[in-house]
C-alpha angles and dihedrals in degrees: 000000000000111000126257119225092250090060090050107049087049095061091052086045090050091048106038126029102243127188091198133007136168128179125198130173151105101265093275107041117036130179118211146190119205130188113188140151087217087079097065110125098009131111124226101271087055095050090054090051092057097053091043081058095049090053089043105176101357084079085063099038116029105009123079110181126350115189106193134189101201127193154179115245085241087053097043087056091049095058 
């Protein structure tokens, strides 16, 4: 059974406290927007690695590609 991206975007709620998110894809690719202050003072490798943690195995079992804009929530604003 592929993902939606509901399911999706609760395991990453669920994982990581996120002031916006938004998931978007077809059960094996997703798009996401994600708006948290854990990424303060991290650069975007080390954001992705923080969602990748908060996914933990389903990035290796049920999820084929996930592209992410991630923000702080200072950044988000100023959008």
């Amino acid at each position: 059974m592929l993902p939606t991206p509901e399911l999706v975007q609760t395991y990453i709620a669920d994982n990581l406290n996120c002031e916006h998110l938004e998931v978007q894809g077809d059960g094996s690719h997703f798009e996401a927007i994600i708006v948290s202050p854990a990424f303060e003072g991290k650069n975007r490798i080390q954001r992705h690695q923080v969602v990748y943690a908060a996914l933990g195995d389903r990035m290796k079992s049920e999820i084929h590609a996930l592209s992410m804009r991630t923000y702080t929530p200072e950044e988000y604003k100023a959008l």
